[in-house]
N, C-alpha and C positions, 0 to 999 in steps of 0.2 A: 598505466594511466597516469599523468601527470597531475602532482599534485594543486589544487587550488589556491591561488596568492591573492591577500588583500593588503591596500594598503590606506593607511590613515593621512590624512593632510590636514595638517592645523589649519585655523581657518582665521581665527583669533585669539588672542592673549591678553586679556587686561585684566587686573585688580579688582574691578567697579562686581564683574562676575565671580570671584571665588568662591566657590560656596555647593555644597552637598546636598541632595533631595528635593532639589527644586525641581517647578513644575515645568515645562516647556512644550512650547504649541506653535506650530508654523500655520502662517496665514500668507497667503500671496508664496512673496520674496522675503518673507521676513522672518526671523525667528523672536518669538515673546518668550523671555524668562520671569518667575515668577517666585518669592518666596525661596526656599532654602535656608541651609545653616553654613557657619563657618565655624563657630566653636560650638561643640555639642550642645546639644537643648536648648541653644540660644538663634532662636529663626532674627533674619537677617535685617530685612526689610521688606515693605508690602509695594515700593516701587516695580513698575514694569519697564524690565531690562530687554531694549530692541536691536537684534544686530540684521540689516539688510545683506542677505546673503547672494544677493542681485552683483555686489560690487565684486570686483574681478581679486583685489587684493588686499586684504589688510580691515577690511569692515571696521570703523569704530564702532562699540555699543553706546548706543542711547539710551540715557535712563529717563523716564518720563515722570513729573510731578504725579504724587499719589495724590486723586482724587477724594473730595471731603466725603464719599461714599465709595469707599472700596472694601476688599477683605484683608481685617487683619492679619498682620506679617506672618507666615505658617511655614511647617514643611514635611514635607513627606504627601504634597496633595495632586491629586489625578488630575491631569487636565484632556481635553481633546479638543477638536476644532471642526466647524460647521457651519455653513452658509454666509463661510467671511469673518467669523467670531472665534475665538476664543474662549472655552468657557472652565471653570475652577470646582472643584468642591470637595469640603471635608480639608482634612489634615490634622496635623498634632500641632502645639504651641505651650508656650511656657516651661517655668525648669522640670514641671514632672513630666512632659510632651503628651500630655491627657489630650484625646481627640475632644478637638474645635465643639465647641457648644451652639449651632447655631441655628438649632430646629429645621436641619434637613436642606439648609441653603446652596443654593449652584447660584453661582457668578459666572457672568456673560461681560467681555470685555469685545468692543464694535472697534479694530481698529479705522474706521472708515469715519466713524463718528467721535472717535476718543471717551466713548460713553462704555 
């Protein structure tokens, strides 16, 4: 029996993304990144990193202004997607990376609405 081959294809490379334990969620064509670290215990940013994965080559990411009601910069947090949204919750933050305090909260990101 012949053995199984996969193989990997980059799809993108930039800076704006490097970063470990982030959350990530496909909506449409599009891939939402969310959160992560780059230097241990230190979560990165609470911006939502978009690459349209529609385009045939080379995708820039889009970084989109953090809304004055978002979730704190985090990482290590679960996300899924449903009925067009993106949704968030839990994670660790700060230098002891103690789970998020935030009485049970899930965050729901409409990219249709930017809400």
């Amino acid at each position: 029996m012949p053995a199984n081959k996969a193989t990997w294809t980059r799809i993108v490379s930039s800076a704006s993304l490097d970063r470990s334990s982030q959350a990530a969620s496909i909506v449409g064509n599009k891939l939402y990144i969310f959160g992560g670290e780059l230097q241990p215990r230190q979560p990165v940013d609470n911006k939502i990193h978009v690459i349209d994965l529609a385009k045939d080559s080379d995708p820039a990411p889009q970084s989109l202004e953090t809304p004055s009601v978002s979730p704190s910069p985090r990482v290590g947090s679960p996300s899924t997607t449903a009925n067009g949204k993106t949704y968030l919750f839990s994670g660790r933050g700060g230098l002891e990376m103690t789970p998020l305090e935030e009485s049970g909260a899930l965050w729901s990101y409409d990219p249709a609405t930017a809400e």
